[in-house]
N, C-alpha and C positions, 0 to 999 in steps of 0.2 A: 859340373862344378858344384862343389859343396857350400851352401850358402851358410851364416853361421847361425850357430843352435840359438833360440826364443826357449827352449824348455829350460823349468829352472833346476838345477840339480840334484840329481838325486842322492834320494833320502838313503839313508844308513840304517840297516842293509836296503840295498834295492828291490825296490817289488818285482822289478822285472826278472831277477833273480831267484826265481821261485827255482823249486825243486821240480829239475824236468825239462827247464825252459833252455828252448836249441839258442846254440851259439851263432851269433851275428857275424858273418864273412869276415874276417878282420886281413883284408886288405889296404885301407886306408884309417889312419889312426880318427882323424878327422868325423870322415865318413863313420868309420863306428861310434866315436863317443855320442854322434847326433841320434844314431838311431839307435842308441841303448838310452837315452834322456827322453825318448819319445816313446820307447815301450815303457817305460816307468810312468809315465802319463798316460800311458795308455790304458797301463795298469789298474789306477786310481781311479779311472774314469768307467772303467767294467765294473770295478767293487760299487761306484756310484749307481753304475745301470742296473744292478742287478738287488738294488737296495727297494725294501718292500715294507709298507709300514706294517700290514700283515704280517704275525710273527711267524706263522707255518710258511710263509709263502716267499718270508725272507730268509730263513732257516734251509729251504730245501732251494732254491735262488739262490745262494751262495756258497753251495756245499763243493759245485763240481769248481767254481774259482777258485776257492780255497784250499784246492787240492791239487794247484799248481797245475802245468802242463807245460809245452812247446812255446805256443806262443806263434807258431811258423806262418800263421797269414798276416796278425797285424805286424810281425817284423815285416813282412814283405811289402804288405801295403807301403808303410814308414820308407823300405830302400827303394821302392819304385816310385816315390813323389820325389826322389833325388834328379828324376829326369825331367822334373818341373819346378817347381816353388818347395820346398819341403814342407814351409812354412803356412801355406795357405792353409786358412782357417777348417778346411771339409777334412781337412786329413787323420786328423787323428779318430775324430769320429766316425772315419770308415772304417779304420782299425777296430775300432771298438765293435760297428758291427758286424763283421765276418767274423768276428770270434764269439759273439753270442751268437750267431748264427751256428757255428761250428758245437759250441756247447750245447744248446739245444738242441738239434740233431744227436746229439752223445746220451743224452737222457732218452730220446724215442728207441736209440741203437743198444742200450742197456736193457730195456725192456723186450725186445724183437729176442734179445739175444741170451735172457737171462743170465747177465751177467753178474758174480755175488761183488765181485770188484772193480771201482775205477781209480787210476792213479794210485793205485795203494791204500784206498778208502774203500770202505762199503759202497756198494753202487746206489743210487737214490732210491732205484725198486727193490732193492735188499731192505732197502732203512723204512722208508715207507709204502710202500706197497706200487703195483705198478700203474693203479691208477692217479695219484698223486706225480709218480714221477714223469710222465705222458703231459698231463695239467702244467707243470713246473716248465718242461718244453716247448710245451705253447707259452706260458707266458714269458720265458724268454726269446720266444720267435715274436712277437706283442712288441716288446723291446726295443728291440732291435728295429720292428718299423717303425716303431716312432722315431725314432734315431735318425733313420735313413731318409724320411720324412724330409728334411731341414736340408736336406741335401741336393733336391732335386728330381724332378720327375725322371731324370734318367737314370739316376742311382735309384729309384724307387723301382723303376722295370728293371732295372738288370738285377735286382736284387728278386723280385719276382722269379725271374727267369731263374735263376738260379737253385732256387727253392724247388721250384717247376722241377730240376734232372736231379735235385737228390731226394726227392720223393719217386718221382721213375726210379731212377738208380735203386732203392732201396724195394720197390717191388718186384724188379726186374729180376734183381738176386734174389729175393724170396719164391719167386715163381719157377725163375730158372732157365735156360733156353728152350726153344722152340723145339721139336724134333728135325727141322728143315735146317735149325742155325747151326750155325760153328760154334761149339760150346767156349771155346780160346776166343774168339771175336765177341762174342757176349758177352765174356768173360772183363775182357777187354773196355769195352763199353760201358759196362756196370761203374766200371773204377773208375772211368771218365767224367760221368754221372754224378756218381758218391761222394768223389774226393777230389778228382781236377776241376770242374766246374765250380768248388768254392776256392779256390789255389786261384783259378782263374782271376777269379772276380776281385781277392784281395791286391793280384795285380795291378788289374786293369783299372780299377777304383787308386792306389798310389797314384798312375798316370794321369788320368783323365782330373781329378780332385786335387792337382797341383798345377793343372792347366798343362800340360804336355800335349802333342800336337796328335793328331788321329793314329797316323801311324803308327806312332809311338806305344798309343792304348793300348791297337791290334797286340802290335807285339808283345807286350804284358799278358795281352789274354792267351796269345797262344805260348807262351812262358809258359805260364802258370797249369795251362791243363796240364801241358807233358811231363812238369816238373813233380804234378798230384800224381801223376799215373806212376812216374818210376820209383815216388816215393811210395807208393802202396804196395806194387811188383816188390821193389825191395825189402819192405817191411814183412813180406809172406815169405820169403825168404829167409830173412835173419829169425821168424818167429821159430824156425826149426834148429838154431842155435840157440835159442838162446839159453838162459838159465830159468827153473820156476820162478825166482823171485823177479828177476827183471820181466819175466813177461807178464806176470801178473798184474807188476808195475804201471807196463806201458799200455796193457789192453785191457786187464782186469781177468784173465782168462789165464789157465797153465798153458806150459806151451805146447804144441799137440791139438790144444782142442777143439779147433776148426775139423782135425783130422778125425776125432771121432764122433764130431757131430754131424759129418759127413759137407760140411760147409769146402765149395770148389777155392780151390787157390791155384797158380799157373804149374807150380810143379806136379800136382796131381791131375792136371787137365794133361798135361803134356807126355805123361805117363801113359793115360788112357788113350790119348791118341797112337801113343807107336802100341800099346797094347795094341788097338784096335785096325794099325795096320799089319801083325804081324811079328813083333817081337817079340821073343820070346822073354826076356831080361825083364822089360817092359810088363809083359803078363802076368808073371811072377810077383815084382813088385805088387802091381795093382788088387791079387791078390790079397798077398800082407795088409795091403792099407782096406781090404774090403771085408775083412776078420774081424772079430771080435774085437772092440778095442777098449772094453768096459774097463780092464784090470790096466794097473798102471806101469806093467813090465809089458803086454801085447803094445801099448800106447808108446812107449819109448824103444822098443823094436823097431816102431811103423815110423815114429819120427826120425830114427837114427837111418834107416833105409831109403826113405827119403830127401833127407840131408845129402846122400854119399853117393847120391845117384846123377846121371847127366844130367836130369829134366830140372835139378836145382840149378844147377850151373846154367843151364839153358834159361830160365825164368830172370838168374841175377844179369844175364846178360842181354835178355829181353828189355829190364829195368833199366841196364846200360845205356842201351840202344835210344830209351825216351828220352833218359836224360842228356843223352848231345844233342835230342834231337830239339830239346831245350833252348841249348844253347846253341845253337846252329838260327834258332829265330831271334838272337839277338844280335848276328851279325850287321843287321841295316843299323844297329846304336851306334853312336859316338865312340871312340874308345877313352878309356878313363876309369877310376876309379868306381862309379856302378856298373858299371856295365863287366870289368873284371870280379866284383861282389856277385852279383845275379849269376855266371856265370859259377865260382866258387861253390855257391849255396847249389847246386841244379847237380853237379857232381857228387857235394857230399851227400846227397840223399843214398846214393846207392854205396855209398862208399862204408858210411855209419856202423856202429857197433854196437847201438841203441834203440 
């Protein structure tokens, strides 16, 4: 049941309204107006966190907020305390920090990646170099525990934990698989790592931080990984459609360029596999994508062959595959109005055009 909104109305225009920022399941009129009044406080309260009386350290602290984004965990945190109190006081401040948490990792991940762009802005190691932008992500990982601090020792260890597999995650992909492992299952893992494990935690933080029963949590947690996993499968997917300006947009990068910096995604793992069982179609391809791709006509061959081939189709249906597998863990809910939202939101990841 939707208990009624405490946040006081939002301001004109809405901050939560940023450029970028995913739309809230609108199943229930109710149910969304509370949790669009609570990302706008949410809003206000990241601009607060990220506020530094240091001028460089507020400047470069406020660069990647200010350049808008999704927004996809503190909404989620916000629709999962619907299964408890919405109102109790830890909730928004869990919002607040899995998405400093999420931003900070974005500044480590711009540097790994040389990235020139984020959200349509210079990236922070473009503006200032990459030793500053490294610095700027710790202090918003800084932040963020103090934040979580107030919270409680158990939002302090999951929050720990967490941190824990997107640091694995992110060397695991740097390193690579093993020569023993299944490159698709490590593959696999990474994105569990990197991207489910913080999905996870904005769930399971909504639950537990509106006092929802244990069960309940579980369920959130396991939401949320599968929900990070099919949203990233899908997003390596769509990155092969997209347009240059949109992709630049959403990742800071043309679209293509994982392919020629040789970075795994599931359709060119899944290539290499039936390459390497024997397909000929398969071999072919893998060539193309194993060519030259400096010039920007061999790069849009390799993307457009990619696109057209099974192993896409097979990846966005892999993505599929997580996302009911989503929503198949929220069958032990209530039925009602979140529980139809979380269900809504888990579909449109892979469904997206953005």
């Amino acid at each position: 049941m939707v208990r009624g909104a405490v946040f006081p109305a939002p301001p004109e225009p809405p901050l939560a309204r940023a450029r970028g920022a995913a739309a809230v399941p609108d199943v229930d009129e109710a149910l969304t107006a509370h949790v669009l009044a609570g990302l706008d406080v949410v809003e206000g309260r990241l601009r607060d966190a990220v506020r530094h009386t240091d001028r460089l350290a507020d400047a470069t602290s406020r660069h990647l907020v200010e350049a808008g984004g999704k927004r996809v965990r503190p909404m989620l945190t916000l629709l999962a305390s619907h299964l408890g109190d919405p109102d109790a006081p830890g909730v928004v401040p869990a919002a607040v920090v899995v998405e400093l948490v999420h931003l900070a990792s974005l500044y480590h991940d711009d540097v790994m990646d040389d990235a020139p762009l984020r959200r349509g802005a210079p990236a922070a190691q473009a503006k200032w170099g990459n030793d500053v932008a490294i610095l700027t992500g710790d202090l918003l990982f800084a932040r963020a525990s103090r934040l979580v601090a107030d919270l409680g020792p158990d939002a302090v260890r999951q929050q720990a934990e967490t941190f824990e597999r997107l640091c694995l995650g992110q060397m695991h992909e740097t390193v690579g698989p093993r020569p023993d492992e299944d490159p698709v299952a490590h593959h696999l893992q990474v994105l569990s790592d990197k991207t489910g494990s913080l999905i996870a935690l904005a769930g399971r933080f909504g639950a537990q931080l509106s006092g929802a029963g244990p069960e309940v949590v579980e369920v959130m947690r396991l939401y949320g990984e599968r929900v990070g996993v099919a949203f990233q499968l899908a997003d390596d997917v769509l990155d092969l459609s997209r347009s240059l300006e949109d992709a630049v947009a959403a990742t800071g990068k043309a679209a293509g360029t994982d392919l020629r910096e040789g970075v795994p995604t599931l359709p060119v793992l899944l290539a290499r596999r039936a390459s390497a069982a024997g397909s000929d179609e398969a071999a072919a391809l893998v060539e193309l994508l194993d060519a030259d791709l400096s010039s920007d006509e061999a790069l849009a061959r390799a993307v457009d062959a990619l696109a057209a081939s099974p192993y896409a189709a097979a990846a966005q249906e892999t993505a599929r595959d997580w996302s009911a597998s989503a929503v198949e863990a929220l069958e032990v809910l209530p039925e009602g109005p979140v529980r139809e939202a979380l269900e809504s939101f888990a579909r449109s990841t892979t469904e997206r055009d953005r």
